[in-house]
N, C-alpha and C positions, 0 to 999 in steps of 0.2 A: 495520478490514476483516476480513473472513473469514479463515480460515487456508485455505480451499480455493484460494483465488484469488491467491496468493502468486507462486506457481512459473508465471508466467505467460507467460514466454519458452517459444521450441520445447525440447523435449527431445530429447537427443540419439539418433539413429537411428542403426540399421545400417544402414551401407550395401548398397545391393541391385545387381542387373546393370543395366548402366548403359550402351546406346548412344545414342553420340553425338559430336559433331567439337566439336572447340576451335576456333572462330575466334577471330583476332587481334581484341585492343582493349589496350586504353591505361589508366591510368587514373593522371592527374595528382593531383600535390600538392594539400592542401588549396586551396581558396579562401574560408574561411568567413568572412574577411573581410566580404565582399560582403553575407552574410545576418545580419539582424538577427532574434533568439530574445524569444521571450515563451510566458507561459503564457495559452491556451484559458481564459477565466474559466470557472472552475464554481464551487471554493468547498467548500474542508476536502475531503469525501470519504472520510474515512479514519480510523483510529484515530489521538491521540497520546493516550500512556499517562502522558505528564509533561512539566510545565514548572516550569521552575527559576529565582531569581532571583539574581544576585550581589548582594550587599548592598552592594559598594562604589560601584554606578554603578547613580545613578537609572536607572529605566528600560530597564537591559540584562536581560534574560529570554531562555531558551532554550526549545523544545523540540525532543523527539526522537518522530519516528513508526515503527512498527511494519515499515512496508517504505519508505515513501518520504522519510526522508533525516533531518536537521536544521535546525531554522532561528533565524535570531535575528531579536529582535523591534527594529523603529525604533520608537520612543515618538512620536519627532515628526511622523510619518506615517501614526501606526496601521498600519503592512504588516509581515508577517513575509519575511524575505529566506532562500531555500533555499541551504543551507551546503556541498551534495556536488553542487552541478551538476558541478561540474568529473571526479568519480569516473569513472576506465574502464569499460570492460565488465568488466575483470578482476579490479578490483574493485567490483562493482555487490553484494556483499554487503552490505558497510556500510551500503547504505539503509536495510535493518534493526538501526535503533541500539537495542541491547539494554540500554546505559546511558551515562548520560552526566554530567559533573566540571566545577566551576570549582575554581581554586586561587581562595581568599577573598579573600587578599592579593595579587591579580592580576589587574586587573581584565582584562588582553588572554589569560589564558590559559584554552585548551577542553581537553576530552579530550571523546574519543567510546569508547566500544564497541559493534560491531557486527557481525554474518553473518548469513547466511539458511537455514542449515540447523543442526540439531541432531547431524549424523552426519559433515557432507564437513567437513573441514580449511580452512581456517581464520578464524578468526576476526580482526576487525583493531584497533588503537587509533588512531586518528587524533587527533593533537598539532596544536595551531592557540596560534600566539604571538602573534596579530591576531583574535582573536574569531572565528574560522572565516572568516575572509579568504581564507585557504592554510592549507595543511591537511600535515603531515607522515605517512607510513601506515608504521603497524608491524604484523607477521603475529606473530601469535601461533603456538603452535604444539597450538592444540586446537579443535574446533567453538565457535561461538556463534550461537544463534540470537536476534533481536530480532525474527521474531513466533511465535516459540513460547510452549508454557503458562506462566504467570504473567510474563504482560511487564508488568502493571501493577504489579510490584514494585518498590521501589526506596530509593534508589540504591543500587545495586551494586557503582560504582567512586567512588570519592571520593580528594581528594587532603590531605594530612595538615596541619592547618590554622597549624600552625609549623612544617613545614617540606616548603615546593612541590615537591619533588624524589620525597617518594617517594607513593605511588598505594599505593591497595588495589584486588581485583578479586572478586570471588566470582561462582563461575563457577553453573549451573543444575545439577540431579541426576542426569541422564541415566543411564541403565543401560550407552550405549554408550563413556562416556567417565571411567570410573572411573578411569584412573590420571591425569589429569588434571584433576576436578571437587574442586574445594573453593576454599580461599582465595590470590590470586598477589599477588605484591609488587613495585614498582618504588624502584628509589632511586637512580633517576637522569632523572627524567623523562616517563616511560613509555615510555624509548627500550630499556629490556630487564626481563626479568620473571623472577622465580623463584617455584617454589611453598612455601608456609609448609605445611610440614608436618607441623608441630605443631599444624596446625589439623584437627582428626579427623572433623567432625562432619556430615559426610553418606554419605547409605547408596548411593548409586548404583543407586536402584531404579527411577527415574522418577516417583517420587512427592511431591508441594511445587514448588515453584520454586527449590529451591536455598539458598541464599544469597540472602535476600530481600534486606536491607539492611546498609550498614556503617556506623557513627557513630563518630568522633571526639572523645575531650572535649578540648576545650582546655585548660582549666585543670590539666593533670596534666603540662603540661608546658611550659619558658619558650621562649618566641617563639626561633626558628631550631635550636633542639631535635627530635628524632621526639616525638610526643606517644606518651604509658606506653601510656593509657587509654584504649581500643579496644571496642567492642560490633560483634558481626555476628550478625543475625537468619537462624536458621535452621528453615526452610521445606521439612521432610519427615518425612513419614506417621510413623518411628520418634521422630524429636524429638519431635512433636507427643503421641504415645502416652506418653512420657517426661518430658515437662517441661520438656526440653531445647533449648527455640528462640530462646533468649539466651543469647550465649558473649560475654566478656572477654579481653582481654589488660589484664595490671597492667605489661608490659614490653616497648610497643609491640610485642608481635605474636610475642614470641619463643616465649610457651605462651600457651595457651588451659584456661579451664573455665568450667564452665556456671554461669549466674547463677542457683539458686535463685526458686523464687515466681511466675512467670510464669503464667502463665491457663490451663488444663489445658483440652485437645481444640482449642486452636486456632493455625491459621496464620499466622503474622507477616508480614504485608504488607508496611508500610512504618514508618521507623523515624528522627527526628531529636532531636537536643537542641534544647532550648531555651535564651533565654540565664538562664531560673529553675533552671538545674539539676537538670532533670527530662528524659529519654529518654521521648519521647511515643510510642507503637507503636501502630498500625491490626492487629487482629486479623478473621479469618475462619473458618468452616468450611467446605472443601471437597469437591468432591462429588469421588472419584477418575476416574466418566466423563467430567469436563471438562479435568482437567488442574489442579485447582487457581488456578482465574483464568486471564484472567477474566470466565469465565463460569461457573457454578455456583457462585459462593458467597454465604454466611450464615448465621446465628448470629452477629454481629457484635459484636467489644467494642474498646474504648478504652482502653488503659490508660497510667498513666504509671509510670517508675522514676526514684524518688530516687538521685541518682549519690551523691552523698554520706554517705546516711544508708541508703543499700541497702536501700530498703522501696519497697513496688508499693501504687499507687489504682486500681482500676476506677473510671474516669469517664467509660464510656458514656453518651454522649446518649441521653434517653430516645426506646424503639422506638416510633415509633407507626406501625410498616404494618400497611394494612388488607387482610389477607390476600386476595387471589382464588384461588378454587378451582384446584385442579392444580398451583398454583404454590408457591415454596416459605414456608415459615414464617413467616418474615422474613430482611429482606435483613443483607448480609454491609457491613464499614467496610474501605476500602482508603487510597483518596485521602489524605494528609493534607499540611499545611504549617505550620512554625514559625517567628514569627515573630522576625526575630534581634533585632528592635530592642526590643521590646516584651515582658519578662517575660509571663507566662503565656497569651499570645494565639496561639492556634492554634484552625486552618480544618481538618475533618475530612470527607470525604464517604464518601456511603454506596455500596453499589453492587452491582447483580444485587437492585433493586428493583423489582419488577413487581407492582404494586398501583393502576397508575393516576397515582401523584402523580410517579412520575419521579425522578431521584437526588436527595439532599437534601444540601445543604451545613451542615453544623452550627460554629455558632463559637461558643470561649469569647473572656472578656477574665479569666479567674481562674483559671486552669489546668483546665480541665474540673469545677472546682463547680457552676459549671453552664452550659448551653448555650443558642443560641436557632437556631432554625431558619431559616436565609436564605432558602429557598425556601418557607417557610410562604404569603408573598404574596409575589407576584412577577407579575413581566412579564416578555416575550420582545420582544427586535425580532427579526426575521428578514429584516429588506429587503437585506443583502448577498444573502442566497443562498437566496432562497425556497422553490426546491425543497427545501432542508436543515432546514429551520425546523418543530420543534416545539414546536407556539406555546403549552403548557401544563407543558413540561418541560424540565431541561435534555438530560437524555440518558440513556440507559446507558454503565457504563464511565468515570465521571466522576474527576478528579483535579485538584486544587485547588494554585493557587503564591499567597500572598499579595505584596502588594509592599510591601518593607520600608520603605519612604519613605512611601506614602501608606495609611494604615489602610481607606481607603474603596474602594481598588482590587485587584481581585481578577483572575485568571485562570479559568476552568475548563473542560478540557479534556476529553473525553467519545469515544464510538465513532463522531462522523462529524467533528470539529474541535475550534473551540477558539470558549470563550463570555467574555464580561470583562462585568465589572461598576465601575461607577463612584461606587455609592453602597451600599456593600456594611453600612456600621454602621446602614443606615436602619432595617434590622431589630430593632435595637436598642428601637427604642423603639415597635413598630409599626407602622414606614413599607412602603412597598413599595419590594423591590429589584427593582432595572431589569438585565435582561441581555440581551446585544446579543451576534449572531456577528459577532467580531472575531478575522477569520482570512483577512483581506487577505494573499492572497501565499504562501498553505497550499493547496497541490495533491495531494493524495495518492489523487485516483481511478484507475482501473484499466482504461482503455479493451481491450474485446476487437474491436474493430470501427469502421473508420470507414471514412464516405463525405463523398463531395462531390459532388454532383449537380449538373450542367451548368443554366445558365439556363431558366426556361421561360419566357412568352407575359408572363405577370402577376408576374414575380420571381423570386427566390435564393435561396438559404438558402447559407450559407457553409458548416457542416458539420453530417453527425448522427454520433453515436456513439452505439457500443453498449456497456455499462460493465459490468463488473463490481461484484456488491453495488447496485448503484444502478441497474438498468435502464437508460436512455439517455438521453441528451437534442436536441433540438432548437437548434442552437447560431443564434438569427438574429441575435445578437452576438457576437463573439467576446472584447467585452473587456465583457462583463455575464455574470452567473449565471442561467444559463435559469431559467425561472420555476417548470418542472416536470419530473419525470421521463416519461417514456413514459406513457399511458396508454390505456384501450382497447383493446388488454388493458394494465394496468401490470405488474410482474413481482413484485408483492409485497414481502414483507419480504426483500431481501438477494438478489433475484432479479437475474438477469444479463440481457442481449442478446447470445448469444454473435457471430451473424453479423447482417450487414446489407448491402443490394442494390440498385442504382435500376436502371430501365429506362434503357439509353443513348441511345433516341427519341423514349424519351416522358420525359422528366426526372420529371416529376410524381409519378412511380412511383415508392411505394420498398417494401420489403417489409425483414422485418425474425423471427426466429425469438430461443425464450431458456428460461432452464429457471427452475426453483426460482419460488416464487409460484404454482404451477397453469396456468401459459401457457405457451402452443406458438409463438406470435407474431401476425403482422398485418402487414395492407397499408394505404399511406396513398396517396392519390388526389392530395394538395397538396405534396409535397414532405417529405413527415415533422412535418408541422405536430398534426394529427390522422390517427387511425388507425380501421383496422376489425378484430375479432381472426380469426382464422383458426378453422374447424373442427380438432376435434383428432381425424385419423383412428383406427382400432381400433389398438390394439397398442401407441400411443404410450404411454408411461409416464414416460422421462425427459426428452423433447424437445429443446429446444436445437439443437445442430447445425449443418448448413450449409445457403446456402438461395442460390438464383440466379433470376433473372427475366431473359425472353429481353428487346429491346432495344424489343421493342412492347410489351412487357406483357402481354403474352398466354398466357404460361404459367408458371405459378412450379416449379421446382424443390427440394425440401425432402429431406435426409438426417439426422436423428434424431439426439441421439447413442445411443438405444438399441441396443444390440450384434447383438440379434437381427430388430433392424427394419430392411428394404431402403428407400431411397429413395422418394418419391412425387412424382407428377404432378399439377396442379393448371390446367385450362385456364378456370375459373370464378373466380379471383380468391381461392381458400384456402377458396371454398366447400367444394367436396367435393373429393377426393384417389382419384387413381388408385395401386393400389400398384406399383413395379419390383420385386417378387420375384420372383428369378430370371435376373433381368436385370442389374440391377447391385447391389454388394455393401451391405452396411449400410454406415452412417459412411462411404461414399463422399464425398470432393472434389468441389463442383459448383461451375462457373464459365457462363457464358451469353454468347454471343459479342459483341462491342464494335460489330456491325455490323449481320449478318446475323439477324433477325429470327425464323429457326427454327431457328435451332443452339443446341446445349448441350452442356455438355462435363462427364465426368467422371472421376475418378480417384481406384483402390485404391491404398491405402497399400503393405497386407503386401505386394501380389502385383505392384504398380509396372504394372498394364493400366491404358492410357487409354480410353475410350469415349467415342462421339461421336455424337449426335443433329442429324438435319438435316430431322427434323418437328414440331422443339416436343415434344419425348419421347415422342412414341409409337412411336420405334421407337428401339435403340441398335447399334452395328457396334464392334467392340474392335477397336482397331489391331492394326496387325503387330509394332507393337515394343512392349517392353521398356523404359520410359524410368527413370531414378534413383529409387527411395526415397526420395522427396522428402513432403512436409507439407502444401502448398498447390495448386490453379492459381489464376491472375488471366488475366486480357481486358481488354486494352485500348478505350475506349470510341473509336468511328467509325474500328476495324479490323477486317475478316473473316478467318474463320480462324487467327487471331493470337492463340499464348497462349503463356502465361510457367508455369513452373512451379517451385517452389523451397522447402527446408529445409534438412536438415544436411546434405549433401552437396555442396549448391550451386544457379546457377539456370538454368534452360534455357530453351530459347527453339524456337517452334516456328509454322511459316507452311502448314500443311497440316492443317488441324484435326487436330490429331494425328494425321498420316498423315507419314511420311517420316522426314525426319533433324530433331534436338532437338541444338540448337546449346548448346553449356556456355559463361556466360559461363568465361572463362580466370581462376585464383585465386579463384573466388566458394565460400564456406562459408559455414556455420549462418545461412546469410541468415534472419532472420525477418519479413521483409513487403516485397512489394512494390506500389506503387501508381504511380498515371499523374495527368499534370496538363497542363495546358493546354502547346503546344508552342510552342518558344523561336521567337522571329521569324525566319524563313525557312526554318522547319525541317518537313518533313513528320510527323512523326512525333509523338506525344504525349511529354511529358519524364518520363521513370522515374525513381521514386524509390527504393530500396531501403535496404532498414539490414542489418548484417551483416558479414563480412568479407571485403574484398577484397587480396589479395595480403600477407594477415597484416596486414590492416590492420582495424581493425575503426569502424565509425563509419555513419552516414547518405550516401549516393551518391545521385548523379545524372547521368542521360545523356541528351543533347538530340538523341541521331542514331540511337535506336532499339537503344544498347547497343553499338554498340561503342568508344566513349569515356566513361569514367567520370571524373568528380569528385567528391571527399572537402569535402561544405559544411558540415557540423561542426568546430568549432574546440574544444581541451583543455580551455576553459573551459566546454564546451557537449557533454559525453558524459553525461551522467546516467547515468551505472550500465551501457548499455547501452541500446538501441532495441527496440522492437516492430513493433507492423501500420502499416502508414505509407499515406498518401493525398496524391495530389498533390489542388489546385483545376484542374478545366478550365476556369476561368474568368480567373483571374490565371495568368499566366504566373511562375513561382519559387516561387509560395506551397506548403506543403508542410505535414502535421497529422502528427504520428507521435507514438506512444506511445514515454514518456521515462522508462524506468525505472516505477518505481510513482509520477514526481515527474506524474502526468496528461497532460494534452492538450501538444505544444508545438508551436506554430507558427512556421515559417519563413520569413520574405519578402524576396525580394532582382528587384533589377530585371537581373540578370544571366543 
């Protein structure tokens, strides 16, 4: 996934002048009993930067993704199982697992490392003595980011292969975290860390990824022993310039110096031994405006180290890209895997290939003498997840795990999932290798927007979303992979849907805005099935934004994110655009009444004025008041003048098209989304859904009497990290869509 689209919760706000009365409400114990969780099929979505095999149990493989979590794989069911549902909001960093450890001689034990920022404090290890069953959380005490530059290096953190107790950690090069960036140590579990300070060898400039990798040799030390003999690859601009990107310890870790002979001008990716006694290393060159992976890199080479005989082979597979113009030279090697069972059999891929052919997997069976290219001929299935399917390549961003049990079965993991292979030596002799998306139970897309449109004449749709990186899709199963993304306009390579809107009388209706790709948005006539694109009026430049349609469809509402463009009116269907300069602010809040057919409603952030439209925008009136600094509105659909407002400060409530007094729910903060769903039996009112915190409580709510009784329908086992924009269905009563962390779609259903 993109790094723009990370940080995708509300950011925190000041708060502004704020009237308004508390009325009483309630808000009872969990009941999350009652509701049964699943994940919205879509299918990968997301980057994972690696998967890992234990060698001691067939079958067990891990990966870890960039923001949305960890998972382990079932063999017997083809589906991968996500590891951090259960994570708080508080710590909703960890989804960004930066790296990740089996102990060899264990098969039930995990480590994780993980945070989401490179600057804010801290970082965490998560200890799992059941396979990431349950999960134990330790705070470090310095940033980690896991999707910052060069997350496709690795491993990072390893644990010491005679003796389970102590861990290694190398941390990334950050400029802002010099007195804490280099190599940390555990010797008790990863239940406490100290830093090895005799490890010197990063500059703290922001340049390399750090500590790309850490290897272990085993033979330098007997079973329940610290092993002597220690390697950590380092991955920055001064190493690189020096020579310097191979360190040693001869005395488990107590000093370090440089290993001589290393590849000169390049960055050390990733780094394992084999069981031939050779340290295999993926090298690169890096462009500095990328970050050093991964994207912008190549010049790529292969190399191995004789541990015992202290001497270096370049056994680069040979390059065969076929350069296209603009791009760069030839691609960079990151990916790699060794296989423990199997003297000199390692899977290498290449990556930041753009010549058409797509990444390449290269494998030896003689230690890099020579290679044969897996993807030379090949196939794709693509029928999990169609829309995800490029059916000529595997990916960008590719990262390879053999399976030590079966030579024919491979993983490879890429920037939107994970691809497995079944007959992976076919290549060996000629054959075609067959690769399949096999990433059953892998959610890592990034909804910014969803709806659920009310039944119409000829059918339903259960829900649209508007995604992040992926445009959006049409969900008319909820437990299938829509077939496509958005198209008419689609939103291009990595293009968004920020917002999305239906007509509350006309169901049919959906309109839909987004940036990145060249597109402004579109309106769909069938329910979001197909689309028509939108004129993109003068001025527009970075599009996206907010967009509302009133309840007949008669007039679209559309707010830019560009800074300097004001709102526009549209009473032609996105034909042509009327502009509100002057009238109301840029980047204004638009919502469109749940009722009444010519109201629209909106709201400045900085200056907290609501404005109110009762002709379909041609004209606006600014209230008399003042209301919170708040983030959003919403309208509830078949209510007038009824509107919700809400972000860091909390959520308000207001029966006067924002005219009059704006009711504070009681204890409500950094709510970020509220949506409405079909209403509980005998209840007038539509059923609210919100995520956020109430009364320091933080979680998913609902309230079936119009807000002023709350209930907590999220259970511990079911906080992913933290919640987003949520949508009830008006159609089922309990059902409920809300963005779950970066783990995608998750749906709620309970007959209560």
């Amino acid at each position: 996934m993109k790094k723009t689209l990370r940080n995708i919760l509300l950011q925190g706000l000041a708060a502004g002048a704020v009237m308004v009365s508390a009325a009483l409400c309630t808000v009872s114990p969990a009941s999350a009993q009652s509701y049964t969780w699943q994940n919205v099929k879509i299918g990968g979505g997301g980057y994972v930067p690696a998967i890992i095999s234990h060698p001691g149990q067939q079958g067990l493989f891990y990966a870890r993704t960039d923001v949305g979590g960890a998972y382990r794989y079932n063999s017997a069911t083809s589906t991968w199982t996500q590891l951090l549902s259960a994570l708080p909001a508080s710590q909703g960093g960890l989804n960004g697992v930066d790296a990740i450890a089996i102990d060899p001689n264990n098969t039930q034990m995990l480590y994780l490392v993980g945070g989401g920022s490179a600057t804010q404090c801290c970082g965490m290890v998560a200890i799992s003595s059941d396979q990431g069953a349950n999960f134990n959380i330790v705070s470090l005490n310095f940033p980690v980011n896991g999707n910052g530059s060069g997350r496709n290096v690795g491993e990072r953190l390893q644990v010491d292969p005679n003796s389970g107790n102590i861990l290694f950690y190398g941390t990334a090069n950050t400029s802002g975290n010099s007195a804490t960036n280099g190599l940390w140590k555990s010797t008790n579990g990863g239940w406490g860390w100290s830093k090895v300070t005799s490890f010197p060898a990063l500059s703290s400039d922001d340049t390399g990824a750090g500590v790309s990798f850490i290897a272990l040799y085993k033979p330098s030390s007997a079973s329940g022993q610290a092993t002597q003999r220690i390697f950590a690859g380092v991955s920055t601009q001064a190493a690189v310039n020096s020579g310097a990107t191979l360190y040693q310890s001869l005395n488990g870790g107590a000093t370090w110096s440089v290993v001589p002979g290393a590849p000169a001008g390049e960055f050390p990716q990733r780094g394992q031994i084999g069981p031939d006694g050779n340290l295999y290393i993926t090298y690169s060159v890096g462009s500095t405006s990328t970050g050093f992976g991964p994207g912008g890199l190549n010049h790529g080479q292969v190399w191995k180290y004789n541990i015992a005989g202290n001497s270096w082979t370049n056994i680069t597979p040979p390059n065969d890209s076929q350069q296209l113009a603009g791009w760069y030279t030839d691609y960079g090697f990151s990916g790699l895997s060794v296989d423990p069972n199997r003297p000199g059999v390692v899977a290498v891929m290449s990556i930041d290939r753009y010549d058409g052919h797509g990444e390449a997997l290269f494998r030896t069976t003689n230690g890099g003498a020579s290679w044969v290219d897996a993807t030379a001929k090949s196939s794709f299935d693509n029928s999990f997840a169609p829309w995800n399917g490029n059916s000529t390549s595997i990916g960008n961003w590719s990262s390879v795990a053999l399976d030590p049990a079966n030579p024919d079965h491979a993983f490879v993991s890429w920037g939107g999932g994970i691809r497995s292979t079944s007959n992976l030596t076919a290549s060996a002799s000629g054959g075609t290798v067959n690769f399949k998306l096999d990433e059953n139970g892998v959610e890592e897309s990034v909804p910014l927007s969803l709806i659920s449109p009310s039944a119409f004449s000829w059918g339903s749709v259960p829900l649209l979303s508007g995604m992040g990186d992926l445009c959006g899709f049409y969900h008319a199963n909820v437990n299938q992979a829509p077939t496509s993304t958005f198209q008419n306009p689609n939103c291009g390579s990595g293009g968004n849907t920020d917002n999305l809107d239906w007509a509350k009388s006309a169901s049919t209706i959906v309109v839909r805005v987004g940036q990145y790709g060249g597109f402004p948005g579109g309106i769909s006539y069938n329910g979001g099935y197909s689309w028509n694109p939108f004129t993109v009026p003068a001025g527009v430049t970075t599009g996206g934004g907010l967009v509302a349609v009133t309840a007949d469809g008669g007039a679209i509402a559309w707010a830019p994110w560009d800074s300097n463009v004001a709102p526009f009116i549209s009473t032609n269907n996105g034909y042509s655009w009327t502009s509100l300069s002057g009238i109301l602010p840029p980047q204004s809040r638009l919502a469109a009444d749940g009722y009444n057919a010519t109201n629209l409603f909106a709201y400045d952030r900085p200056t907290g004025r609501f404005y109110t439209s009762t002709n379909k925008g041609a004209s606006w009136v600014q209230s008399a008041s003042v209301v919170a600094w708040a983030d959003q509105i919403v309208a509830p659909f078949g209510r007038g003048c009824d509107i919700w407002l809400y972000g860091y400060t909390g959520a308000y409530h207001n029966t006067g098209c924002g005219w009059g007094t704006w009711t504070q729910v009681p204890g409500s903060a950094q709510i970020q989304g509220i949506g409405f769903g079909k209403a509980a039996p005998g209840q007038w009112y539509p059923a609210i859904y919100m995520t956020g915190t109430l009364n320091n409580v933080s979680g998913l709510f609902r309230s079936i009497d119009g807000g002023s009784n709350w209930v907590k329908i999220n259970d511990n086992q079911h906080q992913y990290g933290g919640f987003g924009v949520v949508t009830g269905d008006p159609k089922v009563f309990g059902t409920v869509y809300v963005q779950a962390g970066a783990h995608g779609i998750i749906m709620g259903t309970s007959a209560n």
